[in-house]
C-alpha positions in Angstrom: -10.1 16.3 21.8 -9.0 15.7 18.3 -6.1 13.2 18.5 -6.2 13.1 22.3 -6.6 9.8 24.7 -9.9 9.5 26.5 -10.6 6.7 28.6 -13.9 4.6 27.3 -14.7 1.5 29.8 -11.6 -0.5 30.9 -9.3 1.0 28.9 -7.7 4.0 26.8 -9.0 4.4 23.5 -8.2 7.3 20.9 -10.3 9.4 19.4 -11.3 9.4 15.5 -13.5 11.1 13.0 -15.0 10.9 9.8 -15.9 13.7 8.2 -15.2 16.7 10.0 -11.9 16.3 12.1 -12.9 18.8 14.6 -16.3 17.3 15.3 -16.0 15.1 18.9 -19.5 13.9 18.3 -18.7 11.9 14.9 -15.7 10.6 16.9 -15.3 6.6 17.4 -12.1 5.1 18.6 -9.6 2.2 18.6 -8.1 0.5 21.4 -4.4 1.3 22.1 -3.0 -1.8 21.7 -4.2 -1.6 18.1 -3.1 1.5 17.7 0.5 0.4 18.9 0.2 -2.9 16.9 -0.9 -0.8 13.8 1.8 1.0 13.7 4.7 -1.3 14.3 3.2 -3.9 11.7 2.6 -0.9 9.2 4.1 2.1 10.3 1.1 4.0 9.5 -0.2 6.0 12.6 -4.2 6.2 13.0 -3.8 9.6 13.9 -2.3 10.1 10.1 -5.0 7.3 8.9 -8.0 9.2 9.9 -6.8 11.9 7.2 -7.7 9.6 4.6 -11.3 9.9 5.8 -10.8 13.9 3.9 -10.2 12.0 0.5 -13.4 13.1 -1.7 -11.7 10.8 -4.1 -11.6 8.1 -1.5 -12.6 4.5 -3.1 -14.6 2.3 -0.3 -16.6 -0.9 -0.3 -17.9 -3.6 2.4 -14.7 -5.6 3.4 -15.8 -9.0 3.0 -12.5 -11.0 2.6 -13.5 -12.7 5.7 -16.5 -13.8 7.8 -16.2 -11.1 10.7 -18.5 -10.7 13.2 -19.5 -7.2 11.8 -19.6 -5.4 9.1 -16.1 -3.8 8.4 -15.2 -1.5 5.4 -12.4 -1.0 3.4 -11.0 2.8 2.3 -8.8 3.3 0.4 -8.1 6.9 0.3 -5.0 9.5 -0.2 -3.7 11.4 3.0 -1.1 13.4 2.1 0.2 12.0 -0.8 0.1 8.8 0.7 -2.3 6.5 -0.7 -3.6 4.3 2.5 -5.8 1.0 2.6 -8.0 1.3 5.5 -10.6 -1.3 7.6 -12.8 0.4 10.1 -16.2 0.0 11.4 -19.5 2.0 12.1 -21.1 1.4 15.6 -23.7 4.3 16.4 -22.4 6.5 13.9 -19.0 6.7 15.1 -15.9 5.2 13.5 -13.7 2.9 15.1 -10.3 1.8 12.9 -9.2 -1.5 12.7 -6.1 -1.1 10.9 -4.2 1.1 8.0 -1.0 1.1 6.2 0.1 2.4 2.8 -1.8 0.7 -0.1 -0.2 -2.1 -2.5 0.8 -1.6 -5.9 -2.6 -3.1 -6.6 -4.7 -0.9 -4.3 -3.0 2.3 -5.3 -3.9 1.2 -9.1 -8.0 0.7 -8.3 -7.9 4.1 -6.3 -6.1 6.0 -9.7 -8.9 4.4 -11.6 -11.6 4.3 -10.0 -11.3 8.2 -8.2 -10.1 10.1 -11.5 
């Protein structure tokens, strides 16, 4: 079901991973609406963002630029040549993305130095 829709409560939901991409069971999932939103604000697809979860290189820390309800993380990791800047949270051991798009000039500079 890698990349697929699956319905999860009242409404569709997509399908991530972290780790292995082929495993369903490390799978979490965002709602579509964010997964529209993301896109159109960032034009970074989550289906492309969960590549960055491949990144052994991959530069990650506890997000706390804000006072969120739960923990969120920041990664910011390459997917293809791209370097992305990506929130997500853990609930049960599944991944669930919040939102991605390409890193700044800033981001892109801690990832170099930090990863190599």
């Amino acid at each position: 079901m890698v990349g697929s829709f699956c319905p999860v409560g009242s409404g569709m939901r997509i399908l991530i991973t972290r780790g292995d991409l082929d495993c369903p069971s490390n799978y979490w999932y965002s709602v579509v609406g964010y997964v529209t939103e993301n896109y159109a604000r960032h034009g970074v697809s989550f289906e492309f963002a969960k590549m960055a979860f491949e990144d052994l290189f991959a530069v990650e820390r506890i997000d706390d630029r804000h006072d969120y309800s739960e923990e969120r993380f920041i990664l910011i990791a390459m997917a293809e040549g791209v370097v992305l800047f990506v929130v997500y949270t853990e609930r049960e051991e599944r991944i669930r993305l919040i939102s991605a798009r390409r890193a700044t000039k800033q981001e892109y500079d801690d990832y170099v130095q930090q990863s190599f």
